[in-house]
Steps between C-alpha positions, in 0.01 A plus 500: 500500500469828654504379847771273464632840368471696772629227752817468300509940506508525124341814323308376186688791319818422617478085402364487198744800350785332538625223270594191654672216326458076626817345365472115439865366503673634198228380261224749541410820652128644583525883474156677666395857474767615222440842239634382127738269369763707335731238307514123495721271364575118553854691717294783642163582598454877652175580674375870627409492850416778752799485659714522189605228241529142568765322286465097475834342336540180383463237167172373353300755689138474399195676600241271522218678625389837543207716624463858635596434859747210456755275288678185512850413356657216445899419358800476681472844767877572553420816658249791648604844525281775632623824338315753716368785317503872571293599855225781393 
């Protein structure tokens, strides 16, 4: 992976710090590399990231999975906002 990496010019530290989301349709959403969840509801699920908070709005949201490093949801996404937090 590290040479595929390199060819593409992506840092180790820089790709694997940032959160990145894979939205399937309006029916699920893969988020990768997140900090905490800080709320969830079946309206609204709010995740910590490192870029600031990411707020997922919709009905019957559902987290079906988690582990450290990632977390699936499933419901009906109606929207993503990326609320970026303060710069250090």
């Amino acid at each position: 992976m590290g040479k595929i990496m390199e060819m593409l010019d992506f840092s180790d530290e820089n790709i694997f710090r940032e959160t990145q989301v894979i939205l399937t349709g309006k029916r699920q959403a893969l988020i990768e590399n997140y900090r905490n969840i800080l709320s969830c509801t079946r309206e609204q699920i709010v995740i910590l990231t490192a870029s600031g908070r990411l707020v997922i709005s919709g009905k019957k949201l559902e987290i079906v999975s988690y582990t450290k490093l990632e977390m699936c949801i499933r419901g009906r996404i109606e929207s993503m906002i990326l609320e970026e937090g303060q710069k250090k």
